[in-house]
C-alpha positions, 0 to 999 in steps of 0.5 A, spaced: 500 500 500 502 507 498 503 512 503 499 518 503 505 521 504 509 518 497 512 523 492 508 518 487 502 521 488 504 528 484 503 532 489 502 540 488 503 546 493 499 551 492 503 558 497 500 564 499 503 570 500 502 575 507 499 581 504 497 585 512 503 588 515 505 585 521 503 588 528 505 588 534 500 582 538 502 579 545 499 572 543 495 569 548 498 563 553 493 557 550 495 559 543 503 558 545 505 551 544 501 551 539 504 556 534 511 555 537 510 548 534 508 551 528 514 556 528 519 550 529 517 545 524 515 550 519 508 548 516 502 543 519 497 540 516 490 542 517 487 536 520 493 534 524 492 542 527 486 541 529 487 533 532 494 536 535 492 542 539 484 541 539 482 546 535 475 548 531 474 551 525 471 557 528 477 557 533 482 556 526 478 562 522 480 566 527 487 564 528 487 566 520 483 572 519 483 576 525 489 575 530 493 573 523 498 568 526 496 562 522 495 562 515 492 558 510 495 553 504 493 548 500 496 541 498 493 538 492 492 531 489 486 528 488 482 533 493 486 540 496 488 538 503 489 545 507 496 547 510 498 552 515 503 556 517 505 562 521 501 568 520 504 575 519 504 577 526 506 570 529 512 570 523 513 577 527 513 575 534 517 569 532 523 574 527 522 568 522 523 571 515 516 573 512 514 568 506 519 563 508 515 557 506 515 560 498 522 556 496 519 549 499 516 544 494 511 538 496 516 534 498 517 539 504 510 539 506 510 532 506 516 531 510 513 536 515 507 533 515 510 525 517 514 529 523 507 531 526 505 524 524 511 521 529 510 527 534 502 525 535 505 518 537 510 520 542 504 523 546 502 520 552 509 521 553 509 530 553 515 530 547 517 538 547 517 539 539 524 543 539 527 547 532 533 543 528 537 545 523 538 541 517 538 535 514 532 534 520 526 536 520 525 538 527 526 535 533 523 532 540 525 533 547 522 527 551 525 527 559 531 528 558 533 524 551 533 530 544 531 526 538 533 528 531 527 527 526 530 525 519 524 525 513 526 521 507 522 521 502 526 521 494 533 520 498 537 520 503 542 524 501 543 530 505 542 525 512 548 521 507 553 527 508 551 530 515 553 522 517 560 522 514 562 529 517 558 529 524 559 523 528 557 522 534 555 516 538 552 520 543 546 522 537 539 519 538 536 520 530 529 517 529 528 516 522 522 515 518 522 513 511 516 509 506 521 503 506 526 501 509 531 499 504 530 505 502 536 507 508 542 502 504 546 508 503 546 509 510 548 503 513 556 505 513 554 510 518 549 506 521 553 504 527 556 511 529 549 514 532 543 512 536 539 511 530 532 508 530 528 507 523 521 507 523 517 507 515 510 510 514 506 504 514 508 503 521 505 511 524 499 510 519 498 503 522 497 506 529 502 501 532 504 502 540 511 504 539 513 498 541 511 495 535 513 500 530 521 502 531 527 498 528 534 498 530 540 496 526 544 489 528 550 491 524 547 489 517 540 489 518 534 492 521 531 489 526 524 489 530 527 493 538 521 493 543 524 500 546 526 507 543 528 507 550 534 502 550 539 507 547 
């Protein structure tokens, strides 16, 4: 079965552009968590903001067109699927620069969107989401651990190179792809980080986290009961 996040289906990202100048606006406490997850990871898609942060489309209008801290999007496929970024104000209140969605392809909203997809089922362990430079789409603070999230979609390149120059057993790496020997180019590097490996099928599925996660064995990847064990 294909992934509602493959490449293959020929999705298109349809941007907006800000057209408000920005305001100074304190942004109330109970919107917080949830426009700094935005903020960190870039862009989120409608359902998952909903779902996530327990909002209702009269709450998520309001956000949009009158506080101007979200801002609305639209992948498409077969049917438009709405995604959100900051708003004029929230891009403002978290100095991020303005439009900086518009260089990002399909491809990177699909990425964004498989991050948000592993962070809900880490929820019952309160993960903190925290921002990450590349090649990881975000990262997750839980307890004391810091997962770096890696998103393989077409390639794994980036990862590829950031795994050769940066070693560090130290390192824990989540990395979520549609398939996982979709990862061999990674198995030289394999061994020099604390990587654990999960596909699409397995978060779509809704598996416990003690059925979704893989660990590699020094020339394969493995069932692990427990992220936890490294």
């Amino acid at each position: 079965m294909t992934s509602p996040f493959s490449l293959s289906h020929g999705w298109k990202v349809k941007w907006n552009r800000e057209r408000v100048r920005p305001r100074e606006v304190k942004i109330p406490s109970e919107f917080h968590p949830m426009l700094y997850a935005v903020a960190s990871v870039g862009v989120i898609g409608g359902v998952q903001l909903k779902r996530l942060f327990d909002l209702n489309n009269q709450k998520l209008k309001e956000l949009c067109r009158e506080y101007h801290f979200l801002m609305r999007h639209e992948l498409s496929h077969e049917k438009n699927i709405p995604i959100y970024t900051l708003g004029t104000n929230a891009i403002h209140t978290f100095q991020l620069p303005p439009n900086y969605w518009l260089h990002w392809q399909a491809e990177d909203v699909l990425k964004r969107m498989v991050f948000f997809k592993l962070y809900e089922t880490f929820l019952d362990y309160e993960p903190e989401i925290v921002p990450s430079l590349d090649p990881f789409v975000g990262a997750m603070q839980i307890g004391e651990k810091l997962y770096y999230v890696f998103v393989a979609r077409d390639d794994v390149y980036d990862l590829l190179l950031y795994m050769k120059w940066n070693k560090n057993p130290e390192q824990r790496i989540i990395v979520v792809a549609e398939k996982l020997e979709y990862l061999s180019p990674l198995n030289p590097f394999l061994s020099d980080f604390r990587i654990r490996a999960t596909t699409d099928e397995d978060l779509t599925e809704g598996k416990s986290l003690d059925e979704m996660f893989y660990e590699w064995s020094g020339d394969m990847w493995i069932k692990n009961e427990s992220i936890y064990q490294k």
